[in-house]
N, C-alpha and C positions, 0 to 999 in steps of 0.2 A: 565501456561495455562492448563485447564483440556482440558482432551478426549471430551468432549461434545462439548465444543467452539472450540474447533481444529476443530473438523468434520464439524459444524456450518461455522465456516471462510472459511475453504475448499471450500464449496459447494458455497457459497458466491461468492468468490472471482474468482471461475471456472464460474461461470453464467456471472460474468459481462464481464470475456474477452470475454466468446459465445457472449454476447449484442455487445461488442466492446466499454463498458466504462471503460475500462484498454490501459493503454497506458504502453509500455517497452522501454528499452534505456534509456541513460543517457540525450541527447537533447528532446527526447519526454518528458519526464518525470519532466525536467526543465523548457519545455515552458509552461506546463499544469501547472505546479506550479504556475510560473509567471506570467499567466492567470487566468481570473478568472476561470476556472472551472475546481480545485482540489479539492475533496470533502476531501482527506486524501492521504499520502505517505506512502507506505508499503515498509521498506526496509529490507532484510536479517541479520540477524546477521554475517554472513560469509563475509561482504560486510568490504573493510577494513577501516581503520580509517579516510584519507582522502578522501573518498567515501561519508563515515556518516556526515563527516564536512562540508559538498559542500553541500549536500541534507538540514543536519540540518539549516545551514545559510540559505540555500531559501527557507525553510519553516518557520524558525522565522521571514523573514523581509517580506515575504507576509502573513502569518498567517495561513497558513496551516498546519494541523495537522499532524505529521511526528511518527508513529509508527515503532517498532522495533519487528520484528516475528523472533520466530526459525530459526534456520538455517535448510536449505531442506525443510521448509512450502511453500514457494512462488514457489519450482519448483512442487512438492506435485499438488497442489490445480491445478496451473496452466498449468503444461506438459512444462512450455517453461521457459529457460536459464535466470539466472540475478539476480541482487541481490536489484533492485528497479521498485514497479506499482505506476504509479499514479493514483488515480481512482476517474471517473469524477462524477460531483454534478449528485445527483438523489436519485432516488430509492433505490436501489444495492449499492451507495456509503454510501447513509447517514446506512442502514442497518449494513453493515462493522462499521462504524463507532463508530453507538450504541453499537454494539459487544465489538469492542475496547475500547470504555471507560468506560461499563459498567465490565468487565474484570480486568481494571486498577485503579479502585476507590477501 
């Protein structure tokens, strides 16, 4: 990931928890999956492996988008603890989104 889309997801990612369409925790983050209104999963690389396995499965069997950021990006951007956002449909989510995958094409 260059400097430019680091800075770009930062700022991103810091706006929607100001809006409050970021949710944290392991149960938050699992229902919004489960629900419809997960725009994408942002999980830490620091996050351990049966972490990523739990998260990966509920985003392949609902079909949400499950990204993998740096480690120290999600506390970075956001000021706050954890290794998984869920981040809800909209504006702000599909945005991150774009980011994300136009990054990983």
């Amino acid at each position: 990931m260059n400097d430019q889309t680091r800075a770009r997801l930062k700022g991103l990612m810091g706006l929607s928890v100001r809006a409050g369409q970021a949710v944290f925790g392991q149960d938050g983050c699992l229902r919004q999956v489960r629900g419809a209104a997960c725009a994408a999963l942002l999980l830490d690389e620091a996050a351990s492996a049966n972490t990523r396995r739990m998260y990966a499965q509920a985003c392949q069997t609902h079909g949400v988008p499950c990204f993998l950021l740096p480690e120290g990006l999600l506390l970075e951007a956001t000021g706050k603890p954890g290794v998984a956002i869920a981040l809800a449909r909209g504006g702000l989510g599909t945005q991150i989104l774009n980011l994300l995958n136009s990054e990983n094409a």
